[in-house]
C-alpha positions in Angstrom: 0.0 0.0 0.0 1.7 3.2 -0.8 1.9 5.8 1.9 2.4 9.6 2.1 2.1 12.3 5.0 1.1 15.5 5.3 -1.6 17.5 7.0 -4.5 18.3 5.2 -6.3 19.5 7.8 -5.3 23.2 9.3 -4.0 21.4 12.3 -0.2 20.7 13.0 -0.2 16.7 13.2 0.3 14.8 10.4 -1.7 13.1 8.5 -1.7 9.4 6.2 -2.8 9.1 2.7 -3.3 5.8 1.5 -4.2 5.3 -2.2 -7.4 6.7 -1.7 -7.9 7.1 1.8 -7.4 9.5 4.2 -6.9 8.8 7.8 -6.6 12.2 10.1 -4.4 11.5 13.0 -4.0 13.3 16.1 -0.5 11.6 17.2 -1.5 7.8 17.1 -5.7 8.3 17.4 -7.5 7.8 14.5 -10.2 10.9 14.6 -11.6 10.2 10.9 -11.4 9.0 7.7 -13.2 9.6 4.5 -12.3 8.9 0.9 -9.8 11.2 -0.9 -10.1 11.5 -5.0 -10.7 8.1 -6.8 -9.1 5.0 -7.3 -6.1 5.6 -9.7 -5.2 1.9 -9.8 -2.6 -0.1 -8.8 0.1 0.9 -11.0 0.4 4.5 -9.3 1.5 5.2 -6.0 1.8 8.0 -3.8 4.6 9.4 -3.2 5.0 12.4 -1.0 2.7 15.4 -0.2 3.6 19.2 -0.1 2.1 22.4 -0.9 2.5 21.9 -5.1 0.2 24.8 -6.5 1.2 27.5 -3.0 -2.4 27.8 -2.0 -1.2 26.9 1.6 -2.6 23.0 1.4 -1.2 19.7 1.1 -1.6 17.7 -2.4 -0.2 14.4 -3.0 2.5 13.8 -5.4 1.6 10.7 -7.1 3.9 8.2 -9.6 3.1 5.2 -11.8 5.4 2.3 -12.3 6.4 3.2 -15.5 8.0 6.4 -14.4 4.9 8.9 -14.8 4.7 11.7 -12.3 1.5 13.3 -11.2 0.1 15.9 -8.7 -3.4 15.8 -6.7 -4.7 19.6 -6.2 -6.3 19.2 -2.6 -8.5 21.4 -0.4 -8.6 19.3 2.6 -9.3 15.8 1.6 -11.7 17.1 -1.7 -9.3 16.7 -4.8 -9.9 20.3 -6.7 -7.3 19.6 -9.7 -4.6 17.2 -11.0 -2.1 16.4 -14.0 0.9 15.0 -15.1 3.9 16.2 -13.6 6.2 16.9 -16.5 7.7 14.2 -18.5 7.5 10.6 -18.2 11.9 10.0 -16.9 10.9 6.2 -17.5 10.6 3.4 -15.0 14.7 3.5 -14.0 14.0 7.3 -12.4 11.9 7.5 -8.9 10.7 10.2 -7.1 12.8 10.8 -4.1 10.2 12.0 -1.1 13.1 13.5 0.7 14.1 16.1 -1.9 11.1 16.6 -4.3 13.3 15.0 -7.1 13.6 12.4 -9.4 16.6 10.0 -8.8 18.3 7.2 -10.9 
């Protein structure tokens, strides 16, 4: 299952995103959950999270096995936007969660 935190929620604690899945956290409690977008399938994972379009919100950086990066636009947990990220690097480059780049 592919993983990424964030908070997309205006609180401070993080936050799991789980294909499409949301799961808001305060510390280890579970205080919801709700659906986040759609299904993308199970060639795509997510990635990381950050604030991709500056509107002070976390989206979800997604990327498919064959090397195809994407971006969820989130408001919360309602996706308002999305699209491919770029070029497709291929299967042999991965996104690199630490520092928002692609590595070999």
């Amino acid at each position: 299952m592919s993983e990424a935190t964030s908070g997309f929620t205006s609180r401070a604690a993080p936050h799991i995103a789980s294909l499409m899945r949301a799961m808001l956290m305060d510390g280890t409690t579970l205080v919801s959950g709700q659906n986040v977008g759609f299904n993308p399938g199970t060639a795509w994972h997510a990635v990381n999270t950050g604030d991709y379009n500056a509107d002070g919100k976390a989206d979800i950086l997604w990327q498919n096995d064959d090397g195809s990066p994407a971006v969820w636009l989130m408001d919360g947990t309602t996706l308002i936007g999305g699209a491919d990220a770029g070029f497709n690097p291929g299967s042999d480059w991965h996104v690199d969660p630490q520092h928002h780049g692609l590595l070999a």
